[in-house]
N, C-alpha and C positions, 0 to 999 in steps of 0.2 A: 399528560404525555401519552400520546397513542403507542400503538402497542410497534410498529416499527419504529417509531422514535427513540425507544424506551432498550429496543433489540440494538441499534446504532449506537447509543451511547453506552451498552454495556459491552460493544464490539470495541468500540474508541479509547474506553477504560483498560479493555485488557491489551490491545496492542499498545500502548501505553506503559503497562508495567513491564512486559515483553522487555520491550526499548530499552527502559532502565533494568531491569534486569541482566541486558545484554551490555550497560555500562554508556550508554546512549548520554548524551548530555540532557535536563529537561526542555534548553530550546531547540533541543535539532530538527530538521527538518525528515519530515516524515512522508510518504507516498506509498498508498495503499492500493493498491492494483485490485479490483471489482472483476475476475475476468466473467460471473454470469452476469452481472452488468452492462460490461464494456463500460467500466468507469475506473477513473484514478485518482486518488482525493489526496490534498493535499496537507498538511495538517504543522501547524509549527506552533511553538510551544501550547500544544496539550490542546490545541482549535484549529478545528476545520477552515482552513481559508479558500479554498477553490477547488470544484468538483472539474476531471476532463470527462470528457467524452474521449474512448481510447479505441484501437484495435488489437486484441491481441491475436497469435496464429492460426491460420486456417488449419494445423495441424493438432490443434489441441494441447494442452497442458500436459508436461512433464518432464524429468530432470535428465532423461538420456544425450548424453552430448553427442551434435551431433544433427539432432531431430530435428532442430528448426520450431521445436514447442515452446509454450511459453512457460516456462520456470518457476518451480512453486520457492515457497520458502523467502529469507531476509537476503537481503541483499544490500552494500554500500555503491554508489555511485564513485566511480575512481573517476569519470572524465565526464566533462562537459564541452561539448560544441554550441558554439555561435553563444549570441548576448543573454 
């Protein structure tokens, strides 16, 4: 296992227990937002199923409301638009 592989899965392990610690189901659907990437992985029970290519704010990351940044931290999805 090379040495980022090895860094990913010990990343995927802990946001993992995170979830269940937080009372998460073990199939719930999970979305990891990368913003030094610009990537958003998607992950349902405890596997990675599909990497995005994402954008997040031209204003940078942080929790001031308000700002128009992108927001650290968990977060639940309350709504979904289109299919």
């Amino acid at each position: 296992m090379s040495p980022s592989s090895k860094q990913s899965e010990q990343t995927r392990q802990t946001l993992f227990a995170e979830a269940m610690r937080r009372g998460l189901p073990e199939d719930a659907l999970l979305i990891v937002v990368d913003t030094a990437s610009q990537q958003a992985r998607l992950y349902s029970s405890v596997r990675l199923q599909k990497t995005y290519r994402i954008s997040t704010s031209k204003f940078g990351i942080g929790n001031q409301f308000g700002s128009n940044r992108t927001p650290l931290g968990w977060h639940r999805v309350s709504q979904r638009y289109g299919a």
